[in-house]
N, CA and C atoms of all chains as a GROMACS GRO file, in nm:
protein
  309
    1UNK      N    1   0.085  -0.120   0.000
    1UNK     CA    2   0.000   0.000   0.000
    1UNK      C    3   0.089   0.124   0.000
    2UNK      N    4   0.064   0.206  -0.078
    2UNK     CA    5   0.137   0.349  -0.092
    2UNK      C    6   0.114   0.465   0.014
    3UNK      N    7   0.204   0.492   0.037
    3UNK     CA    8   0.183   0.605   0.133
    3UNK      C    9   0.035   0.730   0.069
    4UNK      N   10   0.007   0.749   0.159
    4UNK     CA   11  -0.114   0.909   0.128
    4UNK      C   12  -0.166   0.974   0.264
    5UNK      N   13  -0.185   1.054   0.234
    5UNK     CA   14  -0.263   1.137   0.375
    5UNK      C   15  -0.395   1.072   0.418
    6UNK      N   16  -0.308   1.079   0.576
    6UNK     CA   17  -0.384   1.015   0.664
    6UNK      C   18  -0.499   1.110   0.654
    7UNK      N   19  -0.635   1.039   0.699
    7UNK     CA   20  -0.760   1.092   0.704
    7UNK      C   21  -0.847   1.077   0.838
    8UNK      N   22  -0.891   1.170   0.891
    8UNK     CA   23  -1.016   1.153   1.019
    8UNK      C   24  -1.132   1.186   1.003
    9UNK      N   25  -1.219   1.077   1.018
    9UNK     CA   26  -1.345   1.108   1.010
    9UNK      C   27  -1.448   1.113   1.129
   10UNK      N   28  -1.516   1.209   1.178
   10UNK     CA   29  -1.541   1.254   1.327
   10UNK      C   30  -1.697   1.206   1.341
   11UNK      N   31  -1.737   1.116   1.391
   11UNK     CA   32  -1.859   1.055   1.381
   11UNK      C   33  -1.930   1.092   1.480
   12UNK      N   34  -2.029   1.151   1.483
   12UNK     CA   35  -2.107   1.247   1.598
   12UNK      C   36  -2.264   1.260   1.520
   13UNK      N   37  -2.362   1.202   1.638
   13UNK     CA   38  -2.526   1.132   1.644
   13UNK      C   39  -2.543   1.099   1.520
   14UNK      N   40   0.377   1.911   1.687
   14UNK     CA   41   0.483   1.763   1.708
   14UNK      C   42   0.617   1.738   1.639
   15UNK      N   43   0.740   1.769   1.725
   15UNK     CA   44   0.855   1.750   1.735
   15UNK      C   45   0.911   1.554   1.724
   16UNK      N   46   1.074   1.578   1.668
   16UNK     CA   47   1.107   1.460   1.711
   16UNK      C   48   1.136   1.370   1.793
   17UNK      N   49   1.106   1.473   1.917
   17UNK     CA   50   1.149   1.371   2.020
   17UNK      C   51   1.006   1.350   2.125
   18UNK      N   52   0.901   1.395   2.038
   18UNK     CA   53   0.779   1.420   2.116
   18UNK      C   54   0.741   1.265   2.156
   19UNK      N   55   0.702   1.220   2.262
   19UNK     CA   56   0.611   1.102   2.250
   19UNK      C   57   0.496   1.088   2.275
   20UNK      N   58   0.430   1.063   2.186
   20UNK     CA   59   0.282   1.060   2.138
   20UNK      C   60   0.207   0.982   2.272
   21UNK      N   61   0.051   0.928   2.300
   21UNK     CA   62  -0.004   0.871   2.356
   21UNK      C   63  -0.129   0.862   2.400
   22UNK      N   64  -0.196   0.774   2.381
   22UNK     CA   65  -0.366   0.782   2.381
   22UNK      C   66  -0.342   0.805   2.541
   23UNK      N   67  -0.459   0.887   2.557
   23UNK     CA   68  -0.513   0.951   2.709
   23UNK      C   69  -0.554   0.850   2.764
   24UNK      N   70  -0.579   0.843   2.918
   24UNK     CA   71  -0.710   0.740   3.008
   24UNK      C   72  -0.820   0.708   2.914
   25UNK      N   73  -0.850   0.605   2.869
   25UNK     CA   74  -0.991   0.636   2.839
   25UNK      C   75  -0.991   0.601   2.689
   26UNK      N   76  -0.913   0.645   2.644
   26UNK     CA   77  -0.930   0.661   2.459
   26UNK      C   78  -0.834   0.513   2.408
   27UNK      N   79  -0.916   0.443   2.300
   27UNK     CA   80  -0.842   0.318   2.240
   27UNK      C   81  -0.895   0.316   2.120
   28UNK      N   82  -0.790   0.245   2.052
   28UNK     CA   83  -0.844   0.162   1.894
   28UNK      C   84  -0.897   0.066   1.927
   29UNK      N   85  -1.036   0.050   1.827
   29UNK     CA   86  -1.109  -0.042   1.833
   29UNK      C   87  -1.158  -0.064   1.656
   30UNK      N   88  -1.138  -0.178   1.632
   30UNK     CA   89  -1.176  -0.245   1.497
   30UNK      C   90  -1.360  -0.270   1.480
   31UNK      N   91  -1.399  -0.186   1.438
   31UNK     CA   92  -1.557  -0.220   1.398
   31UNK      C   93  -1.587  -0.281   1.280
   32UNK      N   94  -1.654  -0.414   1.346
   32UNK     CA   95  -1.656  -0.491   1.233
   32UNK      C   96  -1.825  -0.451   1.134
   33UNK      N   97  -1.859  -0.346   1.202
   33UNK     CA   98  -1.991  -0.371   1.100
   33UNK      C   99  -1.944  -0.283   0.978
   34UNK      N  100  -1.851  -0.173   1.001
   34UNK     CA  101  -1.820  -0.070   0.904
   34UNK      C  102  -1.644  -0.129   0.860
   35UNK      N  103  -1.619  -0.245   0.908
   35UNK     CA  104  -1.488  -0.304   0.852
   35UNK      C  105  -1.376  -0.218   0.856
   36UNK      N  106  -1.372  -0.109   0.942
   36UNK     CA  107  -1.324  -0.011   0.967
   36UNK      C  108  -1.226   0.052   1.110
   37UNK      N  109  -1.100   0.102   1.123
   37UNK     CA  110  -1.076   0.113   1.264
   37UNK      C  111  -1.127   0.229   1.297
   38UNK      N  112  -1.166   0.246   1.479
   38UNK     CA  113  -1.234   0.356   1.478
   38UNK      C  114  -1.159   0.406   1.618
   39UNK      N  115  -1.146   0.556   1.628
   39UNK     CA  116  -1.046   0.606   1.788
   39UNK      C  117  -1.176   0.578   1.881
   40UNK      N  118  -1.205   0.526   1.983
   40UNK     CA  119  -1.309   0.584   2.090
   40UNK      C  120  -1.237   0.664   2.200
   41UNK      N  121  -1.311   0.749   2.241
   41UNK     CA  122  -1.290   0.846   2.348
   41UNK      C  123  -1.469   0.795   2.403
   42UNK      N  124  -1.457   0.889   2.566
   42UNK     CA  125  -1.586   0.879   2.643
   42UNK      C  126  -1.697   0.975   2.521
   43UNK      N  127  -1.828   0.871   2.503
   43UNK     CA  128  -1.905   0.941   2.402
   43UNK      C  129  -1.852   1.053   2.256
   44UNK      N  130  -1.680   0.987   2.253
   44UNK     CA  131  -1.688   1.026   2.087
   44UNK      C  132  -1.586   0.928   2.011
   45UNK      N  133  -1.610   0.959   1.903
   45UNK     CA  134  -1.539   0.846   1.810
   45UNK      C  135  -1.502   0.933   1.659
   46UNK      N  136  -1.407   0.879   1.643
   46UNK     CA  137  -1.348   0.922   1.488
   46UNK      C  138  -1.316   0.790   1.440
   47UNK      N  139  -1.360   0.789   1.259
   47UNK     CA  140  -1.331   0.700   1.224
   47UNK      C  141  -1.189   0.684   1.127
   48UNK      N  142  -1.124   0.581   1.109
   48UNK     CA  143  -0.945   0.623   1.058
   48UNK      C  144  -0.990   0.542   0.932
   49UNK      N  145  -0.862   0.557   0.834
   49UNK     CA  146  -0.836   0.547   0.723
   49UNK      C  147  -0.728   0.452   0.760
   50UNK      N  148  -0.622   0.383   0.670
   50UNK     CA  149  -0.593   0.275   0.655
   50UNK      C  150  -0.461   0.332   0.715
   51UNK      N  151  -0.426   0.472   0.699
   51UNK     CA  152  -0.277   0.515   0.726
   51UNK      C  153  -0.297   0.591   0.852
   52UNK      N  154  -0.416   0.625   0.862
   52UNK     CA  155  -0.441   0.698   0.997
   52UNK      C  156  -0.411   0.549   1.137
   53UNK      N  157  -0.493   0.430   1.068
   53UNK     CA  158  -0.441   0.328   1.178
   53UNK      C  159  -0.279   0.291   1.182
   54UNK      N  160  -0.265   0.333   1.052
   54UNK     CA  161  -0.076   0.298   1.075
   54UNK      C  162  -0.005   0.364   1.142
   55UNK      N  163  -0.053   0.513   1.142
   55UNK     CA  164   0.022   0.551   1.261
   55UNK      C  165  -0.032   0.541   1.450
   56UNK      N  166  -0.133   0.516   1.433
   56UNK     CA  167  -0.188   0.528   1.583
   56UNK      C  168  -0.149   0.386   1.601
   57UNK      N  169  -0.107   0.255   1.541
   57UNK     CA  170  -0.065   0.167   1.605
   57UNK      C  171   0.056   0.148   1.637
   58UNK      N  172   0.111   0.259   1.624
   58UNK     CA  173   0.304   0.267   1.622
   58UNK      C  174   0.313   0.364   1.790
   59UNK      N  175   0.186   0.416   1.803
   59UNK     CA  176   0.168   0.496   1.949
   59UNK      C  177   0.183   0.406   2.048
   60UNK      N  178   0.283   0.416   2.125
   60UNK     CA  179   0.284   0.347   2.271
   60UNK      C  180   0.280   0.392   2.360
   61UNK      N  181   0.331   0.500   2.344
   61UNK     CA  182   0.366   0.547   2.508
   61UNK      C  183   0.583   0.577   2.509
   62UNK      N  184   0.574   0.477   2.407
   62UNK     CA  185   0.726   0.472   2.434
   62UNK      C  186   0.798   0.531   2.309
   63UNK      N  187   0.762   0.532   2.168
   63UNK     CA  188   0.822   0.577   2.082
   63UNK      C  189   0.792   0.732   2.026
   64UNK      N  190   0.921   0.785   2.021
   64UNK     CA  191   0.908   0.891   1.968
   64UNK      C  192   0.881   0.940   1.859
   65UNK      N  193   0.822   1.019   1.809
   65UNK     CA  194   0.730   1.115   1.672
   65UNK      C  195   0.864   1.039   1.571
   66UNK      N  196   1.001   1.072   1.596
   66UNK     CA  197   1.077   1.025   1.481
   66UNK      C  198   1.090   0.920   1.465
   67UNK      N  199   1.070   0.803   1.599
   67UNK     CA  200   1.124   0.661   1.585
   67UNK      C  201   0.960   0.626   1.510
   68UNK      N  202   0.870   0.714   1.520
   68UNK     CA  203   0.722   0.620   1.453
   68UNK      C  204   0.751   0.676   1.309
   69UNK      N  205   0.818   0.823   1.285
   69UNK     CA  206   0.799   0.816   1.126
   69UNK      C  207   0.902   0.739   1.010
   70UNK      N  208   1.017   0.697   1.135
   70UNK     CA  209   1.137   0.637   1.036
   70UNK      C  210   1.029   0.506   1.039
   71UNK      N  211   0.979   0.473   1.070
   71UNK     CA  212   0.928   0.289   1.063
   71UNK      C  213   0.844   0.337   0.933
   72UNK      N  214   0.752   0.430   0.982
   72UNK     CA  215   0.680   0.399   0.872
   72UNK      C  216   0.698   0.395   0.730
   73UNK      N  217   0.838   0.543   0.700
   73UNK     CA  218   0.892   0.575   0.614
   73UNK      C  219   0.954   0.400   0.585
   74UNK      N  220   1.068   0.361   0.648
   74UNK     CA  221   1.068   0.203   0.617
   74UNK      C  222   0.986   0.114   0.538
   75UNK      N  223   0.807   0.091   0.608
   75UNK     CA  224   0.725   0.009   0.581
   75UNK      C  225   0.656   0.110   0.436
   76UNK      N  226   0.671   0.212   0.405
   76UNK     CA  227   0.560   0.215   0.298
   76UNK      C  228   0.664   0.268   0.196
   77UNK      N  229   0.784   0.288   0.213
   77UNK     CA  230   0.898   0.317   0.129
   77UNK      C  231   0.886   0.443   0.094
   78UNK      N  232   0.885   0.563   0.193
   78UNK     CA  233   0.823   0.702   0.132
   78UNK      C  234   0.919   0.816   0.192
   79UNK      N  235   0.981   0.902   0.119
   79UNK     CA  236   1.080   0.965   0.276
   79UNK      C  237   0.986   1.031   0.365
   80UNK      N  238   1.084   1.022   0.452
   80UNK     CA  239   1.024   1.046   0.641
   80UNK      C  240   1.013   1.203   0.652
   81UNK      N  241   1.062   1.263   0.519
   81UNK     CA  242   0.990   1.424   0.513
   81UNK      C  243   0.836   1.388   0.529
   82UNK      N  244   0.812   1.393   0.398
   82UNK     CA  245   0.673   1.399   0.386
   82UNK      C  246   0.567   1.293   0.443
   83UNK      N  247   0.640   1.200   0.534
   83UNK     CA  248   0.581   1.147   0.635
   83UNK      C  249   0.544   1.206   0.757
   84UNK      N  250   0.633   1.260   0.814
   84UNK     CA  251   0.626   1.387   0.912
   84UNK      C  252   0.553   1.435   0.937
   85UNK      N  253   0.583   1.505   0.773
   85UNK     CA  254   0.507   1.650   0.789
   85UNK      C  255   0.321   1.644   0.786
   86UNK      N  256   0.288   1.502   0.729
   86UNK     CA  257   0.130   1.416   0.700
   86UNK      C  258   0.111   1.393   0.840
   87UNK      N  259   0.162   1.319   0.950
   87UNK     CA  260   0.149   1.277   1.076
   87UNK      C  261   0.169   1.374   1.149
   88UNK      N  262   0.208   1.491   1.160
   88UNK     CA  263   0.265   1.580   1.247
   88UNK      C  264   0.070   1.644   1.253
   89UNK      N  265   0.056   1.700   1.121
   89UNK     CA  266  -0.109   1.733   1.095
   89UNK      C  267  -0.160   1.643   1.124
   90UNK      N  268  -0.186   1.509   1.146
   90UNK     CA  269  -0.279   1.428   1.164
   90UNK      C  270  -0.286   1.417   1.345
   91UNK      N  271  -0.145   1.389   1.405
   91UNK     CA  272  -0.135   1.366   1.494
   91UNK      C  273  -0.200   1.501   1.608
   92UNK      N  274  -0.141   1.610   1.545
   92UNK     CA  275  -0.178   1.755   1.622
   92UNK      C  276  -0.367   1.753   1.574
   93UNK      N  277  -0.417   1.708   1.513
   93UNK     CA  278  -0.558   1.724   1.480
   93UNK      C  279  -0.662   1.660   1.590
   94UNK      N  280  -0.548   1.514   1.632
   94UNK     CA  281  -0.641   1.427   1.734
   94UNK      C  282  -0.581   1.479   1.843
   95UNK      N  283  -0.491   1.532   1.884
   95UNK     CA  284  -0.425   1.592   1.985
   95UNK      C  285  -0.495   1.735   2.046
   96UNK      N  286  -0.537   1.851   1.955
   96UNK     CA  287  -0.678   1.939   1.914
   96UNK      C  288  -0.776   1.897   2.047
   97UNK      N  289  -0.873   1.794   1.964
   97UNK     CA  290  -0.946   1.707   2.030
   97UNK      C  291  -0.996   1.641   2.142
   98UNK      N  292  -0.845   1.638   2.191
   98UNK     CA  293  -0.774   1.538   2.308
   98UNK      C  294  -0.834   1.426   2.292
   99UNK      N  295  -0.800   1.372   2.160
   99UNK     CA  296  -0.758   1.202   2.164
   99UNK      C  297  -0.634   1.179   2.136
  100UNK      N  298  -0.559   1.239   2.191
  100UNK     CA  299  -0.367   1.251   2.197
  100UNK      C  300  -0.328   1.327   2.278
  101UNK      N  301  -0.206   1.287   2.367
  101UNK     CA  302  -0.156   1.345   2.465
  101UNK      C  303  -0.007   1.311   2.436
  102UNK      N  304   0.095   1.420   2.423
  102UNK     CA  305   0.235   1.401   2.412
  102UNK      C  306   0.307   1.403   2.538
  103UNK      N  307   0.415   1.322   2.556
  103UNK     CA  308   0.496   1.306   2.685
  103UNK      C  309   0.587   1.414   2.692
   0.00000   0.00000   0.00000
Protein backbone atom coordinates (compact mmCIF):
# COMPACT_ATOMS: atom_id res chain seq x y z
CA UNK A 1 0.00 0.00 0.00
CA UNK A 2 1.37 3.49 -0.92
CA UNK A 3 1.83 6.05 1.33
CA UNK A 4 -1.14 9.09 1.28
CA UNK A 5 -2.63 11.37 3.75
CA UNK A 6 -3.84 10.15 6.65
CA UNK A 7 -7.60 10.92 7.04
CA UNK A 8 -10.16 11.53 10.19
CA UNK A 9 -13.45 11.08 10.10
CA UNK A 10 -15.41 12.54 13.27
CA UNK A 11 -18.59 10.55 13.81
CA UNK A 12 -21.07 12.47 15.98
CA UNK A 13 -25.26 11.32 16.44
CA UNK B 1 4.83 17.63 17.08
CA UNK B 2 8.55 17.50 17.35
CA UNK B 3 11.07 14.60 17.11
CA UNK B 4 11.49 13.71 20.20
CA UNK B 5 7.79 14.20 21.16
CA UNK B 6 6.11 11.02 22.49
CA UNK B 7 2.82 10.60 21.38
CA UNK B 8 -0.04 8.71 23.56
CA UNK B 9 -3.66 7.82 23.81
CA UNK B 10 -5.13 9.51 27.09
CA UNK B 11 -7.11 7.40 30.08
CA UNK B 12 -9.92 6.36 28.39
CA UNK B 13 -9.30 6.61 24.59
CA UNK B 14 -8.43 3.18 22.40
CA UNK B 15 -8.44 1.62 18.94
CA UNK B 16 -11.09 -0.42 18.33
CA UNK B 17 -11.76 -2.45 14.97
CA UNK B 18 -15.57 -2.20 13.98
CA UNK B 19 -16.56 -4.91 12.33
CA UNK B 20 -19.91 -3.71 11.00
CA UNK B 21 -18.20 -0.70 9.04
CA UNK B 22 -14.89 -3.05 8.52
CA UNK B 23 -13.25 -0.11 9.67
CA UNK B 24 -10.76 1.13 12.64
CA UNK B 25 -12.34 3.56 14.78
CA UNK B 26 -10.46 6.06 17.88
CA UNK B 27 -13.09 5.84 20.90
CA UNK B 28 -12.90 8.47 23.48
CA UNK B 29 -15.86 8.79 26.43
CA UNK B 30 -19.05 9.41 24.02
CA UNK B 31 -16.88 10.26 20.87
CA UNK B 32 -15.39 8.46 18.10
CA UNK B 33 -13.48 9.22 14.88
CA UNK B 34 -13.31 7.00 12.24
CA UNK B 35 -9.45 6.23 10.58
CA UNK B 36 -8.36 5.47 7.23
CA UNK B 37 -5.93 2.75 6.55
CA UNK B 38 -2.77 5.15 7.26
CA UNK B 39 -4.41 6.98 9.97
CA UNK B 40 -4.41 3.28 11.78
CA UNK B 41 -0.76 2.98 10.75
CA UNK B 42 0.22 5.51 12.61
CA UNK B 43 -1.88 5.28 15.83
CA UNK B 44 -0.65 1.67 16.05
CA UNK B 45 3.04 2.67 16.22
CA UNK B 46 1.68 4.96 19.49
CA UNK B 47 2.84 3.47 22.71
CA UNK B 48 3.66 5.47 25.08
CA UNK B 49 7.26 4.72 24.34
CA UNK B 50 8.22 5.77 20.82
CA UNK B 51 9.08 8.91 19.68
CA UNK B 52 7.30 11.15 16.72
CA UNK B 53 10.77 10.25 14.81
CA UNK B 54 11.24 6.61 15.85
CA UNK B 55 7.22 6.20 14.53
CA UNK B 56 7.99 8.17 11.26
CA UNK B 57 11.37 6.37 10.35
CA UNK B 58 9.28 2.89 10.63
CA UNK B 59 6.80 3.99 8.72
CA UNK B 60 8.92 5.75 6.14
CA UNK B 61 10.68 2.03 6.17
CA UNK B 62 7.25 0.09 5.81
CA UNK B 63 5.60 2.15 2.98
CA UNK B 64 8.98 3.17 1.29
CA UNK B 65 8.23 7.02 1.32
CA UNK B 66 10.80 9.65 2.76
CA UNK B 67 10.24 10.46 6.41
CA UNK B 68 9.90 14.24 5.13
CA UNK B 69 6.73 13.99 3.87
CA UNK B 70 5.81 11.47 6.35
CA UNK B 71 6.26 13.87 9.12
CA UNK B 72 5.07 16.50 7.89
CA UNK B 73 1.30 14.16 7.00
CA UNK B 74 1.49 12.77 10.76
CA UNK B 75 2.65 15.80 12.47
CA UNK B 76 -1.09 17.33 10.95
CA UNK B 77 -2.79 14.28 11.64
CA UNK B 78 -1.35 13.65 14.94
CA UNK B 79 -1.78 17.55 16.22
CA UNK B 80 -5.58 17.24 14.79
CA UNK B 81 -6.41 14.27 17.34
CA UNK B 82 -4.25 15.92 19.85
CA UNK B 83 -6.77 19.39 19.14
CA UNK B 84 -9.46 17.07 20.30
CA UNK B 85 -7.74 15.37 23.08
CA UNK B 86 -7.58 12.02 21.64
CA UNK B 87 -3.67 12.51 21.97
CA UNK B 88 -1.56 13.45 24.65
CA UNK B 89 2.35 14.01 24.12
CA UNK B 90 4.96 13.07 26.85
Amino acid sequence: MAWTKPQIREIEC
Amino acid sequence: MEGADIPCLPRGVRLHHDKVRDAWVLLAPERAVRLDPIGHAILSRVDGTASFDQITADLAATYNAPQEQIAGDAAGFLNALRERLFLEVA
